[in-house]
C-alpha positions as CSV (number, residue, x, y, z in Angstrom):
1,X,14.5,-14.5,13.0
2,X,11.9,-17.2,13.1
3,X,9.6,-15.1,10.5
4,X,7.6,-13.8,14.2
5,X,8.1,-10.9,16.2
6,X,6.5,-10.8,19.8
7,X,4.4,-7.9,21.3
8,X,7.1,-7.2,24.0
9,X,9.8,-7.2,21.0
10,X,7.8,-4.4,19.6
11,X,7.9,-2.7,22.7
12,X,11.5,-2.7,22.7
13,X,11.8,-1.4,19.2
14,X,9.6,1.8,20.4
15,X,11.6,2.5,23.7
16,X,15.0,2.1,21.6
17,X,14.5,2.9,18.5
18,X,11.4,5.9,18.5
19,X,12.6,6.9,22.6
20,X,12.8,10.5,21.0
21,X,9.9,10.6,17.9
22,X,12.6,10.4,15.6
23,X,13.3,7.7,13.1
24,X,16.3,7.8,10.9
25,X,16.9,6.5,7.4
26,X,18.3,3.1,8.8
27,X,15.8,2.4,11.4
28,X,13.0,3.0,8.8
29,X,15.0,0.7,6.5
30,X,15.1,-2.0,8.9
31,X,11.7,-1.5,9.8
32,X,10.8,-2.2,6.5
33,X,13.4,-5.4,6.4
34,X,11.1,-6.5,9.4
35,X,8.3,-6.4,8.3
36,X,9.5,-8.5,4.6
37,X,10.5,-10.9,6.9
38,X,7.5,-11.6,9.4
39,X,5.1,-14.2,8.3
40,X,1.9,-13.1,10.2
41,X,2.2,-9.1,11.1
42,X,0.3,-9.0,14.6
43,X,-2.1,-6.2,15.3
44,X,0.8,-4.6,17.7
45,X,3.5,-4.7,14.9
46,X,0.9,-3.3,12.6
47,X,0.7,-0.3,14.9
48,X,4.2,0.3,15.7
49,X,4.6,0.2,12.0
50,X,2.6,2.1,10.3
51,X,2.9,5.3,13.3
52,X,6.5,4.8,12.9
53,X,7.1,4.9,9.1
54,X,4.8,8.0,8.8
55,X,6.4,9.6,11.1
56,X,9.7,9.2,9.1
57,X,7.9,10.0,5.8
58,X,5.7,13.0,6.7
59,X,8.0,14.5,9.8
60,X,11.4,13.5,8.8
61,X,12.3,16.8,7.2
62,X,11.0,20.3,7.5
63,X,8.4,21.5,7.0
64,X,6.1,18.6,9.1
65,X,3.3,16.8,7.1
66,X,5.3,17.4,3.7
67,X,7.5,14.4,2.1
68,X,9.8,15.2,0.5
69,X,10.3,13.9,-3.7
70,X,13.5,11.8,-2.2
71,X,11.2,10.4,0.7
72,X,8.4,9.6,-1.6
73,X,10.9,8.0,-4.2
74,X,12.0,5.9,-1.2
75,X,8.3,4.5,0.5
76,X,7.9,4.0,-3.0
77,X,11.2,1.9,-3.4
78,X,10.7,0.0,0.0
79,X,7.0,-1.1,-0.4
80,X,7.7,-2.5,-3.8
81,X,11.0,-4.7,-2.3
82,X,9.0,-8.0,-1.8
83,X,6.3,-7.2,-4.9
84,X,3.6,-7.4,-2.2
85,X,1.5,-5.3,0.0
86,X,0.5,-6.1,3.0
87,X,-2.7,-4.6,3.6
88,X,-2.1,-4.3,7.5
89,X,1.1,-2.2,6.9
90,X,2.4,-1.1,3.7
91,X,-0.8,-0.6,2.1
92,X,-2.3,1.2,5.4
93,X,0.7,3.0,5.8
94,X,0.3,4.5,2.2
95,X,-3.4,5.4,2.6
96,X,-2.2,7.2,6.4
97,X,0.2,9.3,4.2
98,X,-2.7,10.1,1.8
99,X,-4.7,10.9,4.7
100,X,-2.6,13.0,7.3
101,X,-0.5,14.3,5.0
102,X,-0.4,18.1,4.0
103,X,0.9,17.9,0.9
104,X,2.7,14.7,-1.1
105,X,5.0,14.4,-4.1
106,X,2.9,13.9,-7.6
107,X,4.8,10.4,-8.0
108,X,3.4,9.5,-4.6
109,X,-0.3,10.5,-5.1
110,X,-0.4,8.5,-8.3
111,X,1.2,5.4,-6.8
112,X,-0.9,5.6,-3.9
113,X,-4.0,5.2,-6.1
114,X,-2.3,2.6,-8.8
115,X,-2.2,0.6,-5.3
116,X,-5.5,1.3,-3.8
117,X,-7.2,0.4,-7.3
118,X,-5.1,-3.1,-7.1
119,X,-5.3,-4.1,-4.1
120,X,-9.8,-3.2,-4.3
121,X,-9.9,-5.4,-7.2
122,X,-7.5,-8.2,-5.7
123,X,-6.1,-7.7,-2.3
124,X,-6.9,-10.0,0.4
125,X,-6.5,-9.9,4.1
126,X,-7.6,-8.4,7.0
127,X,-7.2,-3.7,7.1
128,X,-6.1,-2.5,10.3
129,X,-9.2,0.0,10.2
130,X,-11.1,-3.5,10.4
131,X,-13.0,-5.2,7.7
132,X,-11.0,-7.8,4.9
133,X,-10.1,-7.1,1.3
134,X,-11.8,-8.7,-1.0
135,X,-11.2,-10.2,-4.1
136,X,-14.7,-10.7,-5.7
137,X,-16.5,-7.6,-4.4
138,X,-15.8,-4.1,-3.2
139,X,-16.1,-4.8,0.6
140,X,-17.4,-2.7,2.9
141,X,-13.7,-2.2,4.3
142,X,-12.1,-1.2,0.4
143,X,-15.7,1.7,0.6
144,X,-14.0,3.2,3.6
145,X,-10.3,2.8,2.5
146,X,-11.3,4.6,-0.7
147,X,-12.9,7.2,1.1
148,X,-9.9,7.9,3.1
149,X,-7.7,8.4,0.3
150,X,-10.2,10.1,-2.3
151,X,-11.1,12.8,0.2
152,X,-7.5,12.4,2.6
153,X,-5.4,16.1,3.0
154,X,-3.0,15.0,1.1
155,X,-5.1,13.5,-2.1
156,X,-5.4,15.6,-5.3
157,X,-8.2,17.9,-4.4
158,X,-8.1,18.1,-0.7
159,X,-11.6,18.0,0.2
160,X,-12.5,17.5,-2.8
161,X,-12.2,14.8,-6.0
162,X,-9.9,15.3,-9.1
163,X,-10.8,13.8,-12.5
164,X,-8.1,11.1,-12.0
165,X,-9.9,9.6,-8.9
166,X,-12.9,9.9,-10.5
167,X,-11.9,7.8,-13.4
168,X,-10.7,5.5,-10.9
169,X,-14.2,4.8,-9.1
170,X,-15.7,4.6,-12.3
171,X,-13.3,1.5,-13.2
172,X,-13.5,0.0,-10.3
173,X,-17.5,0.1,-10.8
174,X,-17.4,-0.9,-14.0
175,X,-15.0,-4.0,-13.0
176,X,-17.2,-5.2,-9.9
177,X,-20.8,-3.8,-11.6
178,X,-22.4,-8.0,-11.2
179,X,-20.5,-8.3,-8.0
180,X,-22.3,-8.1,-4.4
181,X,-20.6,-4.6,-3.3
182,X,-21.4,-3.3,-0.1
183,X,-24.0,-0.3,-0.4
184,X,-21.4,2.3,1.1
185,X,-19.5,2.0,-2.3
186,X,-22.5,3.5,-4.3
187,X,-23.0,6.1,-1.9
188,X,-18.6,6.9,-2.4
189,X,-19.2,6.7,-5.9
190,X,-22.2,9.3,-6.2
191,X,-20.5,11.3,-3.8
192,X,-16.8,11.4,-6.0
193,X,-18.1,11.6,-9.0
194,X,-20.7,14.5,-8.0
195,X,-17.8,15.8,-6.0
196,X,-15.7,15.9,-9.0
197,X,-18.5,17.8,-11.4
198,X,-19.6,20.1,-9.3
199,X,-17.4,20.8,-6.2
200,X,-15.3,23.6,-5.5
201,X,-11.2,22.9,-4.6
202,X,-9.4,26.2,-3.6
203,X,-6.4,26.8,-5.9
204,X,-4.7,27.3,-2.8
205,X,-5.7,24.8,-1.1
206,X,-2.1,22.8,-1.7
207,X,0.7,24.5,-1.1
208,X,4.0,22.3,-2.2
209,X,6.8,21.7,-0.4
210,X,9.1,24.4,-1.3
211,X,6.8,27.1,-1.1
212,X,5.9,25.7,2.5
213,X,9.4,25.9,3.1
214,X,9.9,29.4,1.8
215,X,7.1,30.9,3.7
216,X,8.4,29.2,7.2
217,X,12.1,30.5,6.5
218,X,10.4,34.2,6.1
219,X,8.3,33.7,9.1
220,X,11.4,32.7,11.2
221,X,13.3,35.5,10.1
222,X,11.0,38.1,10.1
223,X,9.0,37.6,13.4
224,X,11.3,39.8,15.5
225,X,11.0,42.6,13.4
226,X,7.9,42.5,11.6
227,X,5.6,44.3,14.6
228,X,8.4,47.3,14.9
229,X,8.3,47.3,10.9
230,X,4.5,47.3,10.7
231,X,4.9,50.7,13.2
232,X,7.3,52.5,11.3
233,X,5.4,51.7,8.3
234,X,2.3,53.3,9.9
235,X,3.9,56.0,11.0
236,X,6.0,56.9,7.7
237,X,3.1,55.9,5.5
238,X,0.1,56.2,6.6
239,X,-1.8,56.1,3.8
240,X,0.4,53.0,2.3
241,X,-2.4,50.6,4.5
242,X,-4.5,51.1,1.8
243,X,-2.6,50.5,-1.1
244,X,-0.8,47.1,0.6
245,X,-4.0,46.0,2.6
246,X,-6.7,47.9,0.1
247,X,-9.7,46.2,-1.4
248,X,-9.1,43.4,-3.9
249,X,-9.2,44.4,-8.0
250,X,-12.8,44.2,-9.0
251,X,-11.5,41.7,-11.8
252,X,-10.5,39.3,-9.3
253,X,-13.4,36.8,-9.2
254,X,-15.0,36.6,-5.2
255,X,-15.2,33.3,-3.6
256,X,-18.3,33.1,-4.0
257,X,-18.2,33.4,-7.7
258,X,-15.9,30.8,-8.4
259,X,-17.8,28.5,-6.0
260,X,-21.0,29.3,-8.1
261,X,-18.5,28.6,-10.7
262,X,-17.2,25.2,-9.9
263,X,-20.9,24.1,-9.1
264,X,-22.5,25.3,-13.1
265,X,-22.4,22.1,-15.2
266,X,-20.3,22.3,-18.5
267,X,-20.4,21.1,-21.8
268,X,-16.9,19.5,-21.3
269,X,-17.8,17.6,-17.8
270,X,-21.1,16.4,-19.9
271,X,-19.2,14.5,-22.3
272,X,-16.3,13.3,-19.9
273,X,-19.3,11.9,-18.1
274,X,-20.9,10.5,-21.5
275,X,-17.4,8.9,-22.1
276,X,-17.3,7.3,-18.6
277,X,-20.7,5.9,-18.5
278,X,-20.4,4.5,-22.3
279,X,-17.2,2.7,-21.6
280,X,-19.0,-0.4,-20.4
281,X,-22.0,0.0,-23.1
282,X,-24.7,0.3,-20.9
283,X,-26.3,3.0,-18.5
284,X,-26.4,1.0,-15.4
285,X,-27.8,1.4,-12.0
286,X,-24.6,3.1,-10.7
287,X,-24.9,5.3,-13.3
288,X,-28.4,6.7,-12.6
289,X,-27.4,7.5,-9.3
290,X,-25.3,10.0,-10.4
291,X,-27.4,11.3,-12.8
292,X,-30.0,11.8,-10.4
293,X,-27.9,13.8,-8.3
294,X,-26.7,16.4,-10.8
295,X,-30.2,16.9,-12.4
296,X,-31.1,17.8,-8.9
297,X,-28.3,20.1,-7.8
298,X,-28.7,21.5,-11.3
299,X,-32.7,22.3,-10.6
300,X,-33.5,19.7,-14.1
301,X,-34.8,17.6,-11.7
């Protein structure tokens, strides 16, 4: 291989080896070989890639949009082969999992952000979702990549912002505070960190993989039966309705209330902030904005 790989190459590689959807362990593996040995990834090749490793990761094993601990341990294993990441396929590929994902191993989700937070800080190159990395400043590509992954399916929160990806803005602020950033990273900042303190995440929100499993295996099994059981249930029991399907506990907090919850502002999320903001010695303009925010969603305005 001459370190190239032509558009109509690709196209052969998706008619053979993806005719059915499918990739296998050894076509994703020399997939990967590939792409270690092209020299300049093409926009084509970036797109064959990344659609087709996802697909292996997140809908190689049941249940779809779930990998698996032994398929995380593997993306994780291949992308760290060469001890580089190429931001128009590995690195893309890892923020797609983040991003379309239902759920992801813990070992993923933290590898995913160790990268994102290196490659902000000193990636180069050109994103597929357009844009370069940059190495001086938070560009205005790395703003939407970390939006991707901070709020993707599959992130900590869904929807929402854990503590650990807040930390993680705030160091990446703090480490490109005299740089020229692109405005959309304050507003992805403001946004996470407010997101964090006072946003709601439903507990259920995440279901993991064996629990996903579990539930489809019972679904399977019981669909045939399930309406004729329902019927003899009705008939038997009638009154059972209402002790199965009856009105929840009156100790079991409403959504509303733990929404209301989520949203009051805490003595412990006060000084977690007081320790972020003090960790470069000075309240800076990045800061404020924050600040601002919460004295206004708090009514201190």
């Amino acid at each position: 291989m001459d370190g190239a790989i032509s558009d109509a190459e690709v196209l052969k590689l998706r008619q053979s080896g993806w005719a059915d959807g499918h990739i296998l362990r050894e076509e994703a593996e020399a997939i990967f070989a590939l792409q270690h040995a092209l020299e300049e990834p093409t926009q084509v090749w970036s797109d064959f890639f990344v659609e087709a490793l996802r697909s292996y990761v997140l809908s190689g094993s049941e249940p779809r949009g779930y990998a698996s601990e032994e398929e995380a341990e593997w993306l994780i294993r291949m992308v760290e082969a060469d001890g580089k990441v190429c931001s128009l396929t590995e690195f893309e590929l890892l923020v797609q999992v983040i991003e379309k994902g239902t759920n992801v191993p813990e070992k993923l989700k933290a590898f995913v952000l160790e990268t994102l937070e290196r490659e902000v800080l000193t990636g180069t190159g050109p994103t597929r979702c357009g844009g370069e990395l940059s190495d001086t400043h938070v560009s205005e590509a790395e703003a939407r990549i970390l939006r991707r992954v901070v709020f993707g399916a599959a992130s900590d929160r869904p929807g929402a912002v854990s503590m650990r990806e807040a930390e993680m803005l705030f160091r990446l602020k703090d480490a490109t505070l005299e740089d020229a950033n692109h405005p959309d990273f304050q507003g992805i900042f403001v946004q996470g960190v407010g997101n964090y303190l006072l946003g709601f995440a439903s507990e259920s929100a995440h279901l993991d993989r064996a629990r996903m499993l579990e539930l489809e295996t019972f679904i399977a099994d019981a669909k045939p039966n399930i309406g004729r059981f329902m019927g003899q249930m009705a008939k038997s029991a009638p009154n059972a309705f209402g002790i199965v399907f009856g009105k929840k506990q009156p100790s079991a907090p409403s959504r509303e209330e733990k929404v209301a919850e989520a949203a009051a502002f805490t003595p412990y999320e006060q000084d977690w902030l007081d320790a972020q903001m003090n960790a470069n010695g000075q309240i800076d303009s990045y800061d404020r904005a924050p600040l601002e925010f919460l004295a206004e969603e708090t009514g201190e305005a």
